[in-house]
C-alpha positions in Angstrom: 3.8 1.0 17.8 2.9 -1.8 14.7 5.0 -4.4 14.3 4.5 -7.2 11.7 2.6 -6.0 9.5 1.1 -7.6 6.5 -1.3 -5.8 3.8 -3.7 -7.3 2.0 -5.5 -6.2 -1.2 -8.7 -7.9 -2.8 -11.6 -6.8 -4.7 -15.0 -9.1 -4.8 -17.8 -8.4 -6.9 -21.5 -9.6 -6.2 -24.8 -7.9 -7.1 -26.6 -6.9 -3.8 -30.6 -7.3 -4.3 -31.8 -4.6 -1.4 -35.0 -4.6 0.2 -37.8 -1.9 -1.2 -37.6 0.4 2.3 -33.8 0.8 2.1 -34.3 2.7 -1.4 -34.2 5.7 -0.4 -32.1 9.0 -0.7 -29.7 8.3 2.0 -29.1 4.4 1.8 -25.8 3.3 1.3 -24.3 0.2 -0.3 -21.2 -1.6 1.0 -18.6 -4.4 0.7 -17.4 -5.4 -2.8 -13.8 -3.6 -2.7 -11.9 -4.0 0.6 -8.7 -3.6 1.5 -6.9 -4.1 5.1 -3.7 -4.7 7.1 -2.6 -6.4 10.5 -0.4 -5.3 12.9 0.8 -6.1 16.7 -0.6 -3.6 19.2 2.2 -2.8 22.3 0.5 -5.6 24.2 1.0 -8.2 21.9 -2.3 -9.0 19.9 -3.5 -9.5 16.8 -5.4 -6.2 15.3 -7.2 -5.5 11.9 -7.6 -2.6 10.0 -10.0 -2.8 7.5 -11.5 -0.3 4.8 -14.6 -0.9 2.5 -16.0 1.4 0.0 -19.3 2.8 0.7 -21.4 3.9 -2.0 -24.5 6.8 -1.5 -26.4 8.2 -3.7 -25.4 11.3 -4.9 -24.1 11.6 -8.5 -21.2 13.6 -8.9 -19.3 11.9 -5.9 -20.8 8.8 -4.5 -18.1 7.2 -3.2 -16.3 7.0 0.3 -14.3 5.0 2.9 -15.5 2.9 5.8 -12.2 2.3 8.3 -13.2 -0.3 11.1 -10.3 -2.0 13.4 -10.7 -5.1 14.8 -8.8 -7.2 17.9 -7.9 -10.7 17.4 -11.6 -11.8 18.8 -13.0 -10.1 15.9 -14.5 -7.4 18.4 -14.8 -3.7 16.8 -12.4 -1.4 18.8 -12.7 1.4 16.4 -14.5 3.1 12.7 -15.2 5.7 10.8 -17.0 6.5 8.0 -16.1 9.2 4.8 -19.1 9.7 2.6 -19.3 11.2 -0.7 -15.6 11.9 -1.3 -14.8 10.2 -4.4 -16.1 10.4 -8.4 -14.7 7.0 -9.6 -14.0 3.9 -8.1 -10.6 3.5 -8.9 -9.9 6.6 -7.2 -11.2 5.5 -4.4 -9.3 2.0 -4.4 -6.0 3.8 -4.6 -6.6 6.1 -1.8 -7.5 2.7 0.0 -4.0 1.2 -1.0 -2.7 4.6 0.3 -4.2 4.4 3.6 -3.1 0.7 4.4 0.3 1.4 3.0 0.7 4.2 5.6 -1.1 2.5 8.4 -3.9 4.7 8.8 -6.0 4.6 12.1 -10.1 4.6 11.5 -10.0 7.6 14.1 -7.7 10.1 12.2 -9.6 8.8 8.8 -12.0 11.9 8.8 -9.5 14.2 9.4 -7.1 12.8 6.0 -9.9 12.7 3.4 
């Protein structure tokens, strides 16, 4: 059951220098476009849900989803990762909105993209 919930959306841009052994085919970038939402679990704490682009390399459709929820102790409880799902970043920052808005779980995320 969610109760209180508040949604919050904010993009932040910074240029991410990596280190020469994490260029390769299967690195993946994340955290400049993030959106989340709270809620109140049935026994009364705090608990975020969080989602981050993720971007591979792959050039048709580098962009996906990382879903992680987090208790009022910051703790992770539960994530999930989509790679490779989206062509444009606006398109994925609306599916984003779309997945706070309806109060998406990171374990079901995998199974709605």
């Amino acid at each position: 059951m969610v109760y209180n919930c508040r949604q919050k959306f904010d993009i932040i841009s910074k240029d991410i220098e990596l280190p020469a052994e994490c260029r390769s085919k299967n690195c993946v970038e994340e955290g400049f476009l993030r959106c989340s939402y709270e809620f109140t679990s049935d026994e009364n704490e705090k608990m975020t849900v969080e989602y981050t682009l993720i971007i591979a390399n792959d050039k048709y459709a580098p962009y996906g989803i990382r879903a992680v929820m987090r208790d009022s102790n910051l703790r992770i409880i539960d994530q999930s990762c989509v790679y490779r799902k989206f062509s444009t970043i606006s398109e994925c920052a609306c599916k984003m909105q779309m997945l706070a808005e309806e109060l998406v779980l990171p374990s079901v995320l995998e199974y709605i993209l």
